[in-house]
C-alpha positions in Angstrom: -60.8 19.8 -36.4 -59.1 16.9 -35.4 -56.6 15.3 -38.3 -57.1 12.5 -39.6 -55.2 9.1 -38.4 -53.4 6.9 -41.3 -53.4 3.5 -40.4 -50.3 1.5 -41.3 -51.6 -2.3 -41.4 -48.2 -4.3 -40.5 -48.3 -8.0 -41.7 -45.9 -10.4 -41.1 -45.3 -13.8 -42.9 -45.6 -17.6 -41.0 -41.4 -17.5 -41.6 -41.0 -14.5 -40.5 -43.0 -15.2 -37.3 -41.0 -18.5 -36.9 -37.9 -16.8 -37.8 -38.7 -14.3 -34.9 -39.5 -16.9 -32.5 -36.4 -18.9 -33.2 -33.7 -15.4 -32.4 -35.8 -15.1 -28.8 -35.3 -19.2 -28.1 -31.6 -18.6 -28.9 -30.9 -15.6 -26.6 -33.0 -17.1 -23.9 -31.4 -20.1 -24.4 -28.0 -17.9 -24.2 -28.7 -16.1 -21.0 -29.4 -19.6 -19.2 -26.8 -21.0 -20.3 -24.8 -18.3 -18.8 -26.3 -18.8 -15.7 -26.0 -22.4 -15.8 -22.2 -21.4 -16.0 -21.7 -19.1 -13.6 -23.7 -21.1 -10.6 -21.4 -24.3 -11.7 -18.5 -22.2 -11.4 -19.6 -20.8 -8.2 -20.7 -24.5 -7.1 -17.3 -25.4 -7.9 -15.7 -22.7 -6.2 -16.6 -22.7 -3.1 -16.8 -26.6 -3.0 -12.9 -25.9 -3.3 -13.0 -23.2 -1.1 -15.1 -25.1 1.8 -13.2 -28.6 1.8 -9.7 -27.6 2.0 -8.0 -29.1 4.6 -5.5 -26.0 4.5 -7.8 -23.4 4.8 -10.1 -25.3 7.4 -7.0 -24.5 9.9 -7.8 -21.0 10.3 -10.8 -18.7 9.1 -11.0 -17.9 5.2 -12.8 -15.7 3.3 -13.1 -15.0 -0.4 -15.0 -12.3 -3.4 -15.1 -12.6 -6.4 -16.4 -9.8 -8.6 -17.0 -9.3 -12.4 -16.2 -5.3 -12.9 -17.4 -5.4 -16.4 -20.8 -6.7 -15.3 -21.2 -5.4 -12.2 -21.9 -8.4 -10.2 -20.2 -10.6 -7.5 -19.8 -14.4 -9.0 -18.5 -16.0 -6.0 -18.4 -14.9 -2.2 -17.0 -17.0 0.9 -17.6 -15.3 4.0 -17.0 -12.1 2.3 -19.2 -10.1 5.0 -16.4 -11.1 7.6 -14.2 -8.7 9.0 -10.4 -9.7 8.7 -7.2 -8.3 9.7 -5.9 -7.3 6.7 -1.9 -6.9 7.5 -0.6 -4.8 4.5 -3.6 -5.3 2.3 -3.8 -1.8 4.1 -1.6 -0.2 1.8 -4.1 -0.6 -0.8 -6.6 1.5 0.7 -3.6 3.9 1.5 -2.9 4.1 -2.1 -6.4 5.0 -2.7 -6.6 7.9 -0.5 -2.9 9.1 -2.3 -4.2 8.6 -5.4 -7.4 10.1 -4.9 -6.2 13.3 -2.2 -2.9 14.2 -3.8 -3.9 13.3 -7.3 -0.4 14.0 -9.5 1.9 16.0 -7.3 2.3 15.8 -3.6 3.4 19.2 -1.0 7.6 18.8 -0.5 8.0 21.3 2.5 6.5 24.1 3.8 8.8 27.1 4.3 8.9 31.0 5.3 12.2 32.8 4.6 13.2 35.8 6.6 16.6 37.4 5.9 19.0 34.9 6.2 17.0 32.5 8.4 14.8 29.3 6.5 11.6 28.2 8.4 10.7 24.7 7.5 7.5 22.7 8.5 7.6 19.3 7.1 4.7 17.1 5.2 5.8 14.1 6.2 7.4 13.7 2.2 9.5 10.4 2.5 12.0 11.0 0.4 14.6 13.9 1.9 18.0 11.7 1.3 16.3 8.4 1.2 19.0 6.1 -0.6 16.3 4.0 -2.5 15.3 7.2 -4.2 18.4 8.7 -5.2 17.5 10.8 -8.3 14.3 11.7 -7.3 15.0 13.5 -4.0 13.3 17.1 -5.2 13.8 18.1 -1.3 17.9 17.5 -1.5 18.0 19.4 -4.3 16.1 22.5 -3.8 17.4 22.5 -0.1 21.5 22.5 -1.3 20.1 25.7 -3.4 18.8 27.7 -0.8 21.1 30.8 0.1 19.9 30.9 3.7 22.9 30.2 6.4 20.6 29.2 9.2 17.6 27.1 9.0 15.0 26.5 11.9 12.9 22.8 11.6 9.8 23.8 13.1 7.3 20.4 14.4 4.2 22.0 16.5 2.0 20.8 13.7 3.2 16.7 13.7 0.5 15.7 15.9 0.8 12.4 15.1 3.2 9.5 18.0 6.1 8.1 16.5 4.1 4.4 16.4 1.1 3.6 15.3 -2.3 2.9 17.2 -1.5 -1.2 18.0 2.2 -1.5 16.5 4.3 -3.6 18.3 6.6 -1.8 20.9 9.5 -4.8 20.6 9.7 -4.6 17.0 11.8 -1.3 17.0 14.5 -2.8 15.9 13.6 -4.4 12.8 13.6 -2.9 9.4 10.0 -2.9 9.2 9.1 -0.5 11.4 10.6 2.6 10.9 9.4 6.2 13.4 6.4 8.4 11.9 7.5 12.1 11.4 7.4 15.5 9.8 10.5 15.8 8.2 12.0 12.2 7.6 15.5 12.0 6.5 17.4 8.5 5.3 14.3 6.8 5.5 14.7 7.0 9.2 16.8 4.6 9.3 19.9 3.5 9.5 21.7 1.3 7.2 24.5 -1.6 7.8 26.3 -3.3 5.4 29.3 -5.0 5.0 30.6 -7.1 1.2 33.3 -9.5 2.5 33.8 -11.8 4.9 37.5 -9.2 6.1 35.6 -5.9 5.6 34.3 -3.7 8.2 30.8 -2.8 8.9 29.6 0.4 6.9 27.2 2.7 8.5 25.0 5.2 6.6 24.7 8.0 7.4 28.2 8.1 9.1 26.7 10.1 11.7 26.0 7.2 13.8 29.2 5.5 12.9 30.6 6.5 17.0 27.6 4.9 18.3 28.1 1.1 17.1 29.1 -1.0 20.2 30.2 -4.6 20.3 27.6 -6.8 22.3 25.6 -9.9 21.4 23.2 -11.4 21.1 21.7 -10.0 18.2 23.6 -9.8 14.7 22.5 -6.0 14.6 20.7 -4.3 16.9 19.7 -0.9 19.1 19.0 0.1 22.2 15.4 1.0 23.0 15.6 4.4 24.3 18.6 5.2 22.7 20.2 5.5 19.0 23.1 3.7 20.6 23.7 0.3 17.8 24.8 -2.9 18.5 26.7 -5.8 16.7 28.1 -9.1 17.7 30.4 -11.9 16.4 27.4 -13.0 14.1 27.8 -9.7 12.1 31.7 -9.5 11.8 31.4 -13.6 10.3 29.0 -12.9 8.1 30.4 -12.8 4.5 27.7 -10.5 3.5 25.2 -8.1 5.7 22.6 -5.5 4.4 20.4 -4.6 7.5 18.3 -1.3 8.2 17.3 -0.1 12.1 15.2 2.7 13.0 17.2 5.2 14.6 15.3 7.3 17.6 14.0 10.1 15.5 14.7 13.5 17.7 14.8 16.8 16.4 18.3 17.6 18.2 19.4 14.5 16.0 17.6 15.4 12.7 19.1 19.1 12.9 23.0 16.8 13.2 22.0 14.9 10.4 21.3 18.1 8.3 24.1 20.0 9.1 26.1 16.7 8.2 25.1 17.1 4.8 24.3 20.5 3.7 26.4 22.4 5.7 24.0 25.2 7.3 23.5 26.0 10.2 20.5 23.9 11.8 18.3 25.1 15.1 14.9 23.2 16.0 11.7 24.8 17.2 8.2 23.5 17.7 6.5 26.4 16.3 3.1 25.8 14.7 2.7 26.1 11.3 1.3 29.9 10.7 -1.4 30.5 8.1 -1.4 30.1 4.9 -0.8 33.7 3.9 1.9 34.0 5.9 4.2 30.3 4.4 4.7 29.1 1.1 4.9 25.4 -0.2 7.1 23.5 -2.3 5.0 21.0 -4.4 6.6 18.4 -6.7 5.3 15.5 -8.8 4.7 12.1 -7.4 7.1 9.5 -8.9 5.5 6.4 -9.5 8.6 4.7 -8.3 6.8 5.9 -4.6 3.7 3.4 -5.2 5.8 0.8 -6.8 7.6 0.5 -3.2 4.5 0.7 -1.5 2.6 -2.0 -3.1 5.4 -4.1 -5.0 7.9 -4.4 -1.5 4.9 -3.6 0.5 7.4 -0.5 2.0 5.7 0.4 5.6 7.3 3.4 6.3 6.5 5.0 2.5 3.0 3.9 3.2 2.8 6.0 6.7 4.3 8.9 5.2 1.8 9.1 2.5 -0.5 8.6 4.8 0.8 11.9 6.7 1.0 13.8 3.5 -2.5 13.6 2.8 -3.2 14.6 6.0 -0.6 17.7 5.1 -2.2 18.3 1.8 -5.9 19.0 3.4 -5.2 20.4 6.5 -1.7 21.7 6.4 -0.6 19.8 9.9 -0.6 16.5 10.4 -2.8 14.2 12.7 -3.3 10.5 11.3 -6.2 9.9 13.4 -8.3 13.3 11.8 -7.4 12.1 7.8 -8.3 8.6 8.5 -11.8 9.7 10.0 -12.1 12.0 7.1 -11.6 9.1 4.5 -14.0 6.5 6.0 -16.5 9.2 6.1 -16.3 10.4 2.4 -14.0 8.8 0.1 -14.4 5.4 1.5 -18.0 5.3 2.9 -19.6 3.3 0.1 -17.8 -0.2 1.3 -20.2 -2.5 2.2 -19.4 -3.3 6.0 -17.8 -0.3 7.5 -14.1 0.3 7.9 -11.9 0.0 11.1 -9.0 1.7 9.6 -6.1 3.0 12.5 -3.0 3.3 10.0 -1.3 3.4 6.8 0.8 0.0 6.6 -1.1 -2.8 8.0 1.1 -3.5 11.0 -1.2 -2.7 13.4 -4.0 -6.0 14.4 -6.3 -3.3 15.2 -7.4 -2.9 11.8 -10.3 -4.9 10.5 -11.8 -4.7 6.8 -14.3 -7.4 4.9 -13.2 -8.8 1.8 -15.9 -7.2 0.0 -14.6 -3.9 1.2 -11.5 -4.4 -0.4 -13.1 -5.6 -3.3 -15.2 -2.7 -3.9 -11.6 0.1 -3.2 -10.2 -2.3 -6.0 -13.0 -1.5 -8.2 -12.3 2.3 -7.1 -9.2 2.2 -8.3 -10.1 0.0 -11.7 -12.6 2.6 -12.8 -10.0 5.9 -11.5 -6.5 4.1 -13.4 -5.9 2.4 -16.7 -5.4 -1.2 -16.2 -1.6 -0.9 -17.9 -0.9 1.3 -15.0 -2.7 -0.2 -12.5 -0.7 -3.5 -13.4 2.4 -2.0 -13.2 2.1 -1.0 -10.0 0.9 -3.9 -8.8 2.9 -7.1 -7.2 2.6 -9.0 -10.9 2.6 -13.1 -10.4 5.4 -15.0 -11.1 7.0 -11.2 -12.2 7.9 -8.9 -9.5 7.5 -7.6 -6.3 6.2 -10.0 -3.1 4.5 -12.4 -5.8 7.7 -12.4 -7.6 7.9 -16.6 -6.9 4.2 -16.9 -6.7 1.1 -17.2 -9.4 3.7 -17.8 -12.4 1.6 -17.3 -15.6 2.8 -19.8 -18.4 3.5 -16.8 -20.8 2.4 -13.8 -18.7 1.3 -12.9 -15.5 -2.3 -13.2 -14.4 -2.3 -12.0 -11.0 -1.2 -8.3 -10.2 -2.4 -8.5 -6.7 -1.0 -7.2 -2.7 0.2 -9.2 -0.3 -0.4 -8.9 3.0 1.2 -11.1 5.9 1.9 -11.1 9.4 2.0 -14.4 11.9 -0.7 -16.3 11.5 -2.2 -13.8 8.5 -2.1 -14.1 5.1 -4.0 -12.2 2.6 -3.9 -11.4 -1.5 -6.3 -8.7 -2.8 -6.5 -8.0 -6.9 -7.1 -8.3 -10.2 -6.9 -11.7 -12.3 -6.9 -12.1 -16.0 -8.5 -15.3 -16.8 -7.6 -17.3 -19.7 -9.7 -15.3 -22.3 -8.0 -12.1 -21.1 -10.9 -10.4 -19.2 -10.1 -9.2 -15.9 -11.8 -9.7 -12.5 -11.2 -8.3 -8.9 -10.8 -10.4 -6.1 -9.8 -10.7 -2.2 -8.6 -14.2 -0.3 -8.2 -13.1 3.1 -7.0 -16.1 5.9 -6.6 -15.4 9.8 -5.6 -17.6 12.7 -3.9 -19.6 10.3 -1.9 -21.7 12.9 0.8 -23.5 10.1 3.2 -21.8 7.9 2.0 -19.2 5.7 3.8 -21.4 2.2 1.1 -24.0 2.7 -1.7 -21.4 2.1 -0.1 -19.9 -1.0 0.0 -23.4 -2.4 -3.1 -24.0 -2.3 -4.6 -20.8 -3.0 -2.3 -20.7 -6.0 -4.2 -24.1 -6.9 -7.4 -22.3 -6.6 -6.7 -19.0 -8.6 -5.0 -21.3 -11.3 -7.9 -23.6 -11.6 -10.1 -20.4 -11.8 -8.1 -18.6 -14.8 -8.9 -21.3 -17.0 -12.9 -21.9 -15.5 -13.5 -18.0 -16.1 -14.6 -16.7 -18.9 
């Protein structure tokens, strides 16, 4: 028997009908008028964009993506691939964010009697004076009972450069030596406070191999940790400089037994099974990130890079973790990566500004914007921003840097006028003029687009 069907006769008034008709006109008339907006922005944009004379020197590219509606307002040869210098670092903070999560592996260790195995991680921090405090390696080392240790490296894989670095810049602060086991940042620091006062060295350890030669204010020998200083440095009135010593295990064993007073043997064992070593884990300061993306800090940005590495397969092998990444944590950018290191110093990286849009948009869904902008380079605030992108009341760009001659490139987040927040990358290459000129007038464009945002 089939039920019976009530009919519910629905009957609406002429007002009611026009009223109806009126609330559809409005949000149609709404959602063009949006539309309207946004292509006069974009029109706008890249008429900016397209007739500079400053970026019509070199090659320019530009994204600019909504996160909140999911949609690009504005690209500019965004599909291009660009060296990226240290915007690099960004997508080396993704894979550290992402691999090591909270806490990062300190040391591997085995201890047998009164003899300490240890395998390094490639952790950073092991007497690094920008990070006294938070050195859980120091610590937990000066408390070991063992007399004799043995620093074991057949599981660094890795060359002391990176894939493309440049081999003449050794003696810069900028390029310090990939390893297993850093220790002082491996580096060596020079400093001197008065025009009368004699050059400091630290650690002292190297103090008996500073020479007297010119030309260079401070300098070292290629092959050799042997430093050098001339007239320059003993006139100066002030002097703060940083070398990268030769890292060697003979040396590195000296430099331990300098400081905790053990004695210190090296060994290129491989790093035995799991089962048969333990590991030292400690939490990741964000002061670590903060240096990596604020001062744009290569060598923190390498070893991260080799810690992750560490953390999944227990050696470490730049190369292996990088392909790993690209395939699987990285593999939704739009163009494909070419990704060969962890700072950016290497040309032989190459990355679309719509790549580096879309890890920014990784990290903006993974970390709370509060976060997120205090790591950040903030406009105007701190890090290599600090003069740049001053907000009248507050910053508005929380953004990296990345430079090297002839590149310049600034990859973020902007809060627009109304306080909603947008991702963006402006990549530049073969820029042949100095790099101020392009931060002038890209600081004309992201002002000009604070206030035209919504």
């Amino acid at each position: 028997m089939n039920p019976q069907k009530t009919a519910f006769p629905i009957s609406f008034s002429n007002q009611y009908i026009r009223l109806l008709l009126a609330i559809c006109l409005v949000i149609s008339a709404s959602g063009v008028g949006q539309l309207h907006a946004q292509s006069r922005l974009r029109a706008e944009l890249l008429e900016k964009i397209d007739s500079s004379e400053v970026f019509n020197k070199g090659f320019t590219g530009f994204a600019l993506f909504d996160p909140e509606e999911r949609q690009y307002l504005c690209t500019y040869q965004a599909d291009k691939y660009f060296t990226p210098a240290s915007n690099t670092k960004i997508l080396t903070f993704m894979a550290a964010q992402t691999l090591l999560r909270s806490e990062w592996p300190v040391i591997h260790y085995n201890a047998v009697g009164d003899t300490l195995m240890l395998w390094g991680t490639g952790y950073p921090l092991l007497l690094h004076p920008d990070f006294i405090g938070f050195d859980t390696l120091e610590n937990w080392l000066a408390q070991r009972p063992e007399q004799t240790w043995l620093i074991a490296n057949g599981h660094f894989y890795d060359q002391r450069y990176g894939e493309g670095w440049s081999w003449d810049d050794y003696p810069y602060g900028y390029q310090m030596e990939k390893a297993a086991l850093p220790v002082y940042g491996n580096a060596v620091h020079f400093s001197k406070q008065d025009h009368l006062a004699p050059i400091e060295v630290t650690p002292e350890y190297f103090e008996d191999q500073l020479i007297y030669q010119t030309p260079r204010t401070i300098g070292r020998y290629e092959e050799r940790n042997v430093f050098t200083f001339s007239d320059r440095a003993l006139a100066a009135k002030k002097l703060e400089r940083s070398i990268s010593f030769r890292y060697e295990l003979p040396v590195v064993a000296n430099l331990l037994q300098d400081t905790f007073h053990r004695n210190i043997h090296f060994t290129s064992d491989t790093l035995p099974r799991a089962q048969w070593r333990k590991t030292l884990y400690a939490p990741i300061p964000d002061t670590v990130y903060q240096l990596l993306l604020q001062d744009s800090d290569n060598f923190i940005a390498e070893q991260l890079l080799q810690i992750t590495s560490a953390q999944r397969y227990g050696y470490i092998h730049t190369g292996r973790i990088l392909r790993f990444l690209t395939d699987t944590l990285l593999a939704r950018t739009p163009q494909p990566l070419d990704w060969v290191d962890g700072s950016g110093l290497s040309r032989y990286n190459k990355i679309t500004p719509q790549s580096i849009v879309t890890v920014l948009d990784q990290l903006h869904q993974q970390i709370s914007e509060e976060r997120l902008f205090q790591l950040f380079p903030a406009g105007g605030v701190s890090g290599t921003i600090q003069s740049w992108y001053a907000g009248e009341k507050e910053a508005y760009v929380f953004a990296k840097t990345g430079t090297l001659r002839h590149i310049h490139c600034l990859s973020g987040y902007l809060v627009s006028a109304s306080g909603k927040t947008y991702i963006f990358s402006f990549m530049h290459n073969n820029y042949p003029n100095k790099i101020s000129e392009l931060k002038e007038e890209m600081q004309l464009v992201l002002e000009w687009l604070r206030g035209a945002l919504e």
